[in-house]
N, C-alpha and C positions, 0 to 999 in steps of 0.2 A: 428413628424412634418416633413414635407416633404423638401427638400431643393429649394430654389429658382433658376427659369433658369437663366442661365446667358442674357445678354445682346446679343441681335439681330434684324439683319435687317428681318422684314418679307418678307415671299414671296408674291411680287408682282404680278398684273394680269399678264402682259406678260411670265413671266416667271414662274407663274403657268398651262397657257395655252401653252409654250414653252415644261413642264414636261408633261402636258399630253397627247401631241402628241409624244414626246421620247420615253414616256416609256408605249404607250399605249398596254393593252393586259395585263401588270403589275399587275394583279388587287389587289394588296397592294399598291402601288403606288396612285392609280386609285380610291381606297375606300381612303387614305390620301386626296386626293385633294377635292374627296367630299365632307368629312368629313369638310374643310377648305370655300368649298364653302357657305355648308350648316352652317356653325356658324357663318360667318360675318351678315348674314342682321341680323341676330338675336340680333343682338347690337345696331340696327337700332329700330328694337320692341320693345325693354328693353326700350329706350330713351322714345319715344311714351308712355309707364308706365310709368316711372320715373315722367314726366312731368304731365301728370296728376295726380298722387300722389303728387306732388309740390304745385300744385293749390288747392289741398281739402286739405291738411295741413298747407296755406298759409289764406285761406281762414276761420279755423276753429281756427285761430290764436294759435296753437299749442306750440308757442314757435319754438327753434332753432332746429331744423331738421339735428342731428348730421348725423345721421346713414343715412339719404337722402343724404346729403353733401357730406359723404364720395362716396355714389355710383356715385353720380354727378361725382365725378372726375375721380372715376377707368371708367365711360363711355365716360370722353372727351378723358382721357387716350388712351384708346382702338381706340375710331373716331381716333382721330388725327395719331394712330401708322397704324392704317388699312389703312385710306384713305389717307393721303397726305403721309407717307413713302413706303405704296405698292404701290400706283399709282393709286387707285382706283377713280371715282367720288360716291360724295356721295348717300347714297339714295335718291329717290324722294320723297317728301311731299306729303301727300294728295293731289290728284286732280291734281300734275304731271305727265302726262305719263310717262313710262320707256321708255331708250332708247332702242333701238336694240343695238346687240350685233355687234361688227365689223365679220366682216370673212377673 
């Protein structure tokens, strides 16, 4: 069994975009930040599943949706450590534009 990370602040937008202009050229550094990029909305997609999985098991009156429950939380978990402690805004809903990126 693997051991649990310790407790941390994540990296924030700014200062993930702070690291990849420091250490640009780094390409370890450079495939990390990617790597960080490309896993956040993904948590965003999972939600989007989640909830409709919610609705055809709520709907098909399946009873208590343990194993749903639990993901429910490790995915507010994750929202709440991504966006409101790194600084992020959330993703957009359906039929939101995105915004532009600042420069």
């Amino acid at each position: 069994m693997s051991r649990k990370l310790p407790r941390f602040e994540p990296v924030g937008l700014e200062e993930g975009r702070a690291w990849w202009r420091k250490y640009r050229g780094n390409h370890d550094v450079e495939r990390m930040q990617l790597e960080l990029a490309h896993g956040r909305p993904i948590f965003g997609e999972l939600e989007i599943y989640f909830a409709a999985e919610q609705r055809v098991w709520q709907a098909e009156d399946l009873g208590q949706p343990v194993a749903l429950e639990k993901i429910r939380l490790l995915l507010m978990e994750q929202n709440l450590r991504q966006s409101t402690l790194a600084g992020l805004k959330p993703l957009p809903r359906r039929g939101e534009p995105d915004e532009p990126e600042p420069r």
